[in-house]
Z-matrix of the N, CA and C atoms (Angstrom, degrees):
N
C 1 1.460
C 2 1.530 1 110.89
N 3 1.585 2 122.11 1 -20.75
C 4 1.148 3 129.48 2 -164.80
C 5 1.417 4 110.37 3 -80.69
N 6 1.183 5 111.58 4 -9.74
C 7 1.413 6 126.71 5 -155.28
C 8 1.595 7 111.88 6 -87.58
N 9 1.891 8 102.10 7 -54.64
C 10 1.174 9 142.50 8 169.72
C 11 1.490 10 99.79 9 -58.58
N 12 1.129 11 133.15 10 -36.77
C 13 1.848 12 130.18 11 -167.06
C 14 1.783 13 75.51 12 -64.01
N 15 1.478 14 98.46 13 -74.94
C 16 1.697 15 112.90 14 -152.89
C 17 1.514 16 119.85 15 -48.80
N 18 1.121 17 118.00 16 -29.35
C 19 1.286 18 143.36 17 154.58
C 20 1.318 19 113.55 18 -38.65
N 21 1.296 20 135.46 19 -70.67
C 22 1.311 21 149.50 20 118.26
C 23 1.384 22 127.03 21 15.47
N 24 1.294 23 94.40 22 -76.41
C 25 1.828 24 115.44 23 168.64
C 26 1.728 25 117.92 24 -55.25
N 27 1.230 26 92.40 25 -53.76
C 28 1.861 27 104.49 26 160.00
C 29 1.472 28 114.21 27 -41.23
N 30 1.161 29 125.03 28 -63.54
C 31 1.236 30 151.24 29 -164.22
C 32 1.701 31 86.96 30 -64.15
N 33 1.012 32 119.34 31 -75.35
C 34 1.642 33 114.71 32 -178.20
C 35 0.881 34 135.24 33 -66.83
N 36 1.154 35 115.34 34 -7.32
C 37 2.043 36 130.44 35 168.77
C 38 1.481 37 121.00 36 -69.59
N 39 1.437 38 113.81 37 -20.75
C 40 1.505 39 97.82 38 153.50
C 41 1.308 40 116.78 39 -96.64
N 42 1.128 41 124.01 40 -20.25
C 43 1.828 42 120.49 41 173.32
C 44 1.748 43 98.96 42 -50.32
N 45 1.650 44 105.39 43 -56.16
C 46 1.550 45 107.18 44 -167.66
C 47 1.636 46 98.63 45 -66.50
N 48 0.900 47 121.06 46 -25.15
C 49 1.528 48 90.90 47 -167.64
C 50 1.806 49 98.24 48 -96.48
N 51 1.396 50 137.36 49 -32.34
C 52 1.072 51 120.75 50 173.86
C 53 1.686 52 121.10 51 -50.43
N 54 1.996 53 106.26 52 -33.35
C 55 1.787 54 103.19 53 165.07
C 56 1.606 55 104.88 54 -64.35
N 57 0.895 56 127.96 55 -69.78
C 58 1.472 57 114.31 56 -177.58
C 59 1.656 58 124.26 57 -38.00
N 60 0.787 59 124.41 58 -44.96
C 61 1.474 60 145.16 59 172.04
C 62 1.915 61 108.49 60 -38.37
N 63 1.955 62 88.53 61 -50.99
C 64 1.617 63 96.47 62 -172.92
C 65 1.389 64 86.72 63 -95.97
N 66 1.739 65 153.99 64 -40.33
C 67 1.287 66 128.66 65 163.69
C 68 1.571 67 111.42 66 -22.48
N 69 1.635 68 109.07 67 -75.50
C 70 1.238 69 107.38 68 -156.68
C 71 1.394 70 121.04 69 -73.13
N 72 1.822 71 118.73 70 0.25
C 73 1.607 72 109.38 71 152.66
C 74 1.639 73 128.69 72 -83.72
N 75 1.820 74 105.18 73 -13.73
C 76 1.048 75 93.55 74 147.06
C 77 1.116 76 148.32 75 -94.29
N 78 1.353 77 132.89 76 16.40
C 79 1.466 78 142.66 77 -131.14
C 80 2.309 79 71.74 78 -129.86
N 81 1.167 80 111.69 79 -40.15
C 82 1.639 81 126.56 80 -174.25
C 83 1.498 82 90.40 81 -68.79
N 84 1.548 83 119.59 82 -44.09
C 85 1.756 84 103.63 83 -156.07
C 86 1.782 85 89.89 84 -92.00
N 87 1.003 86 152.91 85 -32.16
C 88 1.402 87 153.67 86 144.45
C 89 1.287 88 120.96 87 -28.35
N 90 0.823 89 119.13 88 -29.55
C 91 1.782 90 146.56 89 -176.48
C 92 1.561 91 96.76 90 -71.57
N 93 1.573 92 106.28 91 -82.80
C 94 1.620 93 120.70 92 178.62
C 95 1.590 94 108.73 93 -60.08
N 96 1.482 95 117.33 94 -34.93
C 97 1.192 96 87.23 95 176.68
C 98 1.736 97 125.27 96 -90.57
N 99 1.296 98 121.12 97 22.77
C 100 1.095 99 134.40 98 171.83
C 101 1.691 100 101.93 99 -98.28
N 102 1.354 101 114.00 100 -38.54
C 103 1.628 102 94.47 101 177.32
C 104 1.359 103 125.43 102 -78.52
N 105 1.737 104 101.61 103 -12.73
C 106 2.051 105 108.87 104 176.99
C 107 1.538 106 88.85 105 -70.22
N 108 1.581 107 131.84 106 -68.59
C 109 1.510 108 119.46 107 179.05
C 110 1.438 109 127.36 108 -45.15
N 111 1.492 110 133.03 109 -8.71
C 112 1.236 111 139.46 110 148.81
C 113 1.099 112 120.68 111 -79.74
N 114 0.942 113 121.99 112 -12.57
C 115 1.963 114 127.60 113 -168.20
C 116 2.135 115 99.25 114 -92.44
N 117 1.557 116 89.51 115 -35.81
C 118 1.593 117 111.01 116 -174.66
C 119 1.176 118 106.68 117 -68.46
N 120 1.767 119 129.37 118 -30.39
C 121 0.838 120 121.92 119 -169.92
C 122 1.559 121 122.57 120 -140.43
N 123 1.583 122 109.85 121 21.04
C 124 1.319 123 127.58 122 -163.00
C 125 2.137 124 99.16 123 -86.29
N 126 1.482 125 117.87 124 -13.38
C 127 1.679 126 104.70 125 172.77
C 128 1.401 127 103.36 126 -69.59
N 129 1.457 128 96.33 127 173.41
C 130 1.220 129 103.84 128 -156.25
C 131 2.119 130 94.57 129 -107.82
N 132 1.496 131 110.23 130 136.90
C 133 1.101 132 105.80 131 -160.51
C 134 1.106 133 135.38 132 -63.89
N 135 1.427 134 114.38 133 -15.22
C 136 1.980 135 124.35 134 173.36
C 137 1.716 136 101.04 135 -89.42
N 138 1.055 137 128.64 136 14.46
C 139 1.409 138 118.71 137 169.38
C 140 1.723 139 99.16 138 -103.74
N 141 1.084 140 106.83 139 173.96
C 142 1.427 141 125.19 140 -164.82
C 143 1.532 142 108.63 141 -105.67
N 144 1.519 143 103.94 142 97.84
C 145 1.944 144 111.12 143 -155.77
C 146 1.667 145 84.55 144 -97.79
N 147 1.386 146 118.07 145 165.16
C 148 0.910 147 114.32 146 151.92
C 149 1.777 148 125.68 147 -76.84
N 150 1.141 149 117.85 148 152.31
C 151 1.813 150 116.38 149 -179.03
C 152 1.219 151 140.99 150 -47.51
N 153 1.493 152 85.56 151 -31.63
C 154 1.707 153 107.14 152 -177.66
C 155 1.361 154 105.32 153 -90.24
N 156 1.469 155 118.98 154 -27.32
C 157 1.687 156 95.78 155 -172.17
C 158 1.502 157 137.82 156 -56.43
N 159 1.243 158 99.29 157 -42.86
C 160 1.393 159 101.02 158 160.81
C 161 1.664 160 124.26 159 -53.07
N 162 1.161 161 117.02 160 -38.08
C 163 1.328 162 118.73 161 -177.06
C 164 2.110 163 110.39 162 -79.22
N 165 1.302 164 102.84 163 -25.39
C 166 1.527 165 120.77 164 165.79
C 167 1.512 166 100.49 165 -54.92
N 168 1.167 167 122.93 166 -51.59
C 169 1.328 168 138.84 167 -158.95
C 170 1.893 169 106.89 168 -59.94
N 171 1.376 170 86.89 169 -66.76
C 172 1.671 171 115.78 170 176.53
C 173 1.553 172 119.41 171 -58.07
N 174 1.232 173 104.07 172 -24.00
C 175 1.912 174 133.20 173 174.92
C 176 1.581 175 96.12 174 -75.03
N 177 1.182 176 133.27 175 -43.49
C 178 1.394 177 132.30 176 -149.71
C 179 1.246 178 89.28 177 -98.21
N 180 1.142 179 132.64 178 -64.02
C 181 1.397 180 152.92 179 174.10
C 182 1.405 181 103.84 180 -15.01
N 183 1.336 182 109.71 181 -82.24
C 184 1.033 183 132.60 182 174.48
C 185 1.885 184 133.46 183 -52.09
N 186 1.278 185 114.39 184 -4.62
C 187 1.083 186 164.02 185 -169.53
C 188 1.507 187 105.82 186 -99.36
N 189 1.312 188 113.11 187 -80.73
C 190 1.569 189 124.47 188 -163.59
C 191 2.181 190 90.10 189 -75.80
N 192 1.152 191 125.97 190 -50.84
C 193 1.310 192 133.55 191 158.96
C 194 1.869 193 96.28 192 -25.32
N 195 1.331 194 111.77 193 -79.07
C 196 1.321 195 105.99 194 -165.58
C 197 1.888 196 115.11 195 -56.97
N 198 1.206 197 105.35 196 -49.86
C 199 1.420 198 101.83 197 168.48
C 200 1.274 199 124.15 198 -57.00
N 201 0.857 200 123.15 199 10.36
C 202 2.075 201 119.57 200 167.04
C 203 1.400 202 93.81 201 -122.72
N 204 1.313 203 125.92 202 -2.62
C 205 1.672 204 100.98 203 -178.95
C 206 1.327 205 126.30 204 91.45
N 207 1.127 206 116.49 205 13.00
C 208 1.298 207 144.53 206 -173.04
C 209 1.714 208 139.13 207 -112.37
């Protein structure tokens, strides 16, 4: 019976590792796109930011989001 488990297990070790594979490029594009929305919004608010950055920020974001499919 032990044989048949592993057999099995074989059989599913590239399914599991190709999901992990695409987890961990998105878990990477979530990553970056959380630091372009920090970058957008990391001045400090009584100084004089320019207008767009934040929205630059949210542009990129949103951007790297769309290119993975996400």
């Amino acid at each position: 019976m032990k044989q048949n488990h592993t057999a099995a297990a074989t059989g599913a070790a590239p399914e599991l590792e190709a999901r992990l594979s695409r987890l961990e490029a998105q878990t990477a594009t979530l990553a970056e796109a959380v630091r372009a929305l920090a970058r957008g919004l990391e001045n400090i608010p009584s100084q004089d930011n320019p207008p767009g950055e934040a929205a630059q920020g949210a542009r990129l974001a949103h951007e790297l989001l769309l290119a993975q499919g996400l």
